[in-house]
N, C-alpha and C positions, 0 to 999 in steps of 0.2 A: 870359813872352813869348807872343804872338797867336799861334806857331807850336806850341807845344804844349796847347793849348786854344782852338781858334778855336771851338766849340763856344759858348764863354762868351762873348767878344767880339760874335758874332753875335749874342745873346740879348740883351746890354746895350746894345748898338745900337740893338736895336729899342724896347726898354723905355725909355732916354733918350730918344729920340727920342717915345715915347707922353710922360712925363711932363715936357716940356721941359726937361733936366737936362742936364749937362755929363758927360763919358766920365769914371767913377772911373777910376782905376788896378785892375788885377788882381794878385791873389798866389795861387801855386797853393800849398796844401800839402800835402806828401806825406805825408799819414797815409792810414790805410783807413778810418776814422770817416768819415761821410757828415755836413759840417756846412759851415756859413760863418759870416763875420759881417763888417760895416762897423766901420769909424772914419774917421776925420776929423773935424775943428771943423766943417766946413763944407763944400757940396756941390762947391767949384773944388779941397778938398784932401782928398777922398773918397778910400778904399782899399776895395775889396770882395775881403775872400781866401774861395775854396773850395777844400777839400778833395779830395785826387786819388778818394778813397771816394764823394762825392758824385756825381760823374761817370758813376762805374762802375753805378751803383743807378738813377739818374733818366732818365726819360725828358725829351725835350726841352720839352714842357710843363711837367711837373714841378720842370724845372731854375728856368726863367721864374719858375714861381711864386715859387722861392727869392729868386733876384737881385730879382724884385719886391721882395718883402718887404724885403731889405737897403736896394736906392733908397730905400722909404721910409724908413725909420731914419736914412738921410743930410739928406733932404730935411723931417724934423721936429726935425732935428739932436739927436735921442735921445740919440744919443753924447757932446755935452755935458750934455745933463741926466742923464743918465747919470752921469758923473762929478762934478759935483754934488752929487747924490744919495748918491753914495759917501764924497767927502771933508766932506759932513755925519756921514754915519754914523760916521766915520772920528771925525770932532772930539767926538762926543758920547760913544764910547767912551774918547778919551784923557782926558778932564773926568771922568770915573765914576771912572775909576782914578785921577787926582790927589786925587779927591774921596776914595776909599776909603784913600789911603794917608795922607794928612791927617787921615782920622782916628783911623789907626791910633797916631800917631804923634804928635796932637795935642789928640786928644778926653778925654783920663783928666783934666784939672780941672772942665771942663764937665760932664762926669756926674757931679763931686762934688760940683757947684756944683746937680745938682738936675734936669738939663736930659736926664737919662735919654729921656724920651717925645721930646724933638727931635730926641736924636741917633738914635734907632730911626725917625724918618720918614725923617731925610736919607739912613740906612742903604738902608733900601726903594728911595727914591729910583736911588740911586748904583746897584744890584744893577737895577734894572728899565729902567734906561738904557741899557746895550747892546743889550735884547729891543726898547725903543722903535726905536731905531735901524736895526736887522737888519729889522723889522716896516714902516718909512716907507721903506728901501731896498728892500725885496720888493713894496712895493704900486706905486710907481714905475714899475718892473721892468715887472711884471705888464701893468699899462694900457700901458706904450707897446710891448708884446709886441703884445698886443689888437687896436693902434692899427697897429704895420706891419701884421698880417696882414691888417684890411678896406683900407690903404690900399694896400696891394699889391696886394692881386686885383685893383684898382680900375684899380692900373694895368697889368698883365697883361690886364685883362679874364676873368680865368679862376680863379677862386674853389677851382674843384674841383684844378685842378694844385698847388696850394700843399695843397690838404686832404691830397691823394695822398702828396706829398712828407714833409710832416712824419709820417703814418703810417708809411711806410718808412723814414726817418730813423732814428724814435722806435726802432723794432724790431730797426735795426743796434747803435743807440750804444748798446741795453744790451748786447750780448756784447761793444760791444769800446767801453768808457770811456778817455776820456783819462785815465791814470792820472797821466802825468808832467805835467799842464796846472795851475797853479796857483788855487786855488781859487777866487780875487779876482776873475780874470779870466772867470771860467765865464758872467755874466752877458752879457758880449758874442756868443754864441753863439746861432743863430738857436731850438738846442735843447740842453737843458744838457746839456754834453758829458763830463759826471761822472754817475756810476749814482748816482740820488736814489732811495731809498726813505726810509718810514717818518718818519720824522721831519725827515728831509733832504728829502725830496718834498713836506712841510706845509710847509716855509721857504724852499724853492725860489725862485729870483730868477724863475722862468721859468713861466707857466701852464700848468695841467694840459692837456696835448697831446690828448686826446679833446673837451675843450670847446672848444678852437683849432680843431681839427679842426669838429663842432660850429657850430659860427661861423660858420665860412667855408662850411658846407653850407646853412644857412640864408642866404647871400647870394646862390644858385642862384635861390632861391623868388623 
């Protein structure tokens, strides 16, 4: 409700009103993680939720920046190619595993018949198909992360409030990760709202936040 966050209301007022769009809906939620993110098919059935931590961290610039960011994601309709993206990746992993269990189950005349080397490419195949997948859903990700942040400042007009935000963001959500947020979901988040290191930060749905950061400071110039 407008009564417990007119803060937000008044921000995406004005932001729709710059990027001719229609009023999302708002959801506030109650964590202390400082994050948002949009859904909807499309910009008449838009949902933009933040976070009661967000709030408490940003200044009113800064906040802009954010809900920029998100308008754009509605208005490229990210959020279906988004899922798209997903329930490919989704389809190519379940085909790797029929395919591996097919041959578990069905490959012992074929290698007797001689077909050894084929069945070791399909092998390769079927194992390198889920990295395909995880790899065309992170590069996805990535560009249309890229893509709300220049086209958000664009419509904020304020390039530096979104740099600001995502730094402070970035510096909360590693002491406090969503732990209980399901992993699937993580991509929808303006910054990933799971502690990525190490290996998990190279496969990351989300671009590395200093080059975001980055980005948007070279759109000052």
């Amino acid at each position: 409700p407008e009564k417990e966050a007119p803060v937000i209301y008044q921000a995406l007022r004005e932001l729709t009103h710059n990027a001719g769009m229609p009023m999302p809906k708002v959801y506030l939620m109650p964590t202390d993680q400082p994050n948002a993110f949009a859904t909807g098919r499309n910009p008449d059935r838009a949902v933009v939720a933040v976070t009661s931590g967000l709030l408490r961290i940003l200044d009113y610039k800064e906040l802009k920046g954010v809900l920029a960011h998100e308008l754009a994601h509605i208005r490229n309709r990210d959020i279906l190619i988004s899922t798209i993206a997903a329930v490919m990746a989704g389809t190519l992993m379940f085909i790797s595993r029929l395919g591996m269990w097919g041959m578990a189950f069905g490959g012992g005349r074929r290698r007797n018949e001689g077909g050894a080397a084929i069945a070791l490419i399909r092998m390769l195949a079927l194992l390198l198909a889920p990295l395909a997948a995880l790899l065309i859903q992170m590069s996805i990700s990535r560009t249309r992360e890229y893509g709300a942040d220049a086209a958000g400042a664009a419509i904020s007009g304020n390039p530096r409030g979104l740099a600001s935000a995502l730094g402070k963001m970035e510096s909360y959500a590693r002491q406090r990760p969503l732990v209980e947020l399901n992993e699937a979901a993580s991509h929808m988040f303006i910054i990933n709202p799971l502690s990525a290191q190490g290996l998990t930060a190279l496969f990351s749905t989300h671009p590395p936040i200093q080059e975001r950061i980055a980005r948007l400071r070279r759109m000052e110039l």
